[in-house]
C-alpha angles and dihedrals in degrees: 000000000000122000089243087055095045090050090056088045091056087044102057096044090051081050088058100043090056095054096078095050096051091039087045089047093048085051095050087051094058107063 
């Protein structure tokens, strides 16, 4: 793959690692 490619691949997958924690911390605030 190309390195732009590579580099939207990294992207998207930091995009989705993020998404537990913000969806964990929403949760915490909540109680």
């Amino acid at each position: 793959i190309s390195l732009e490619e590579h580099e939207r691949m990294l992207s998207l997958i930091q995009e989705l690692a993020d998404l537990p924690c913000t969806v964990v911390q929403q949760n915490l605030n909540k109680y």
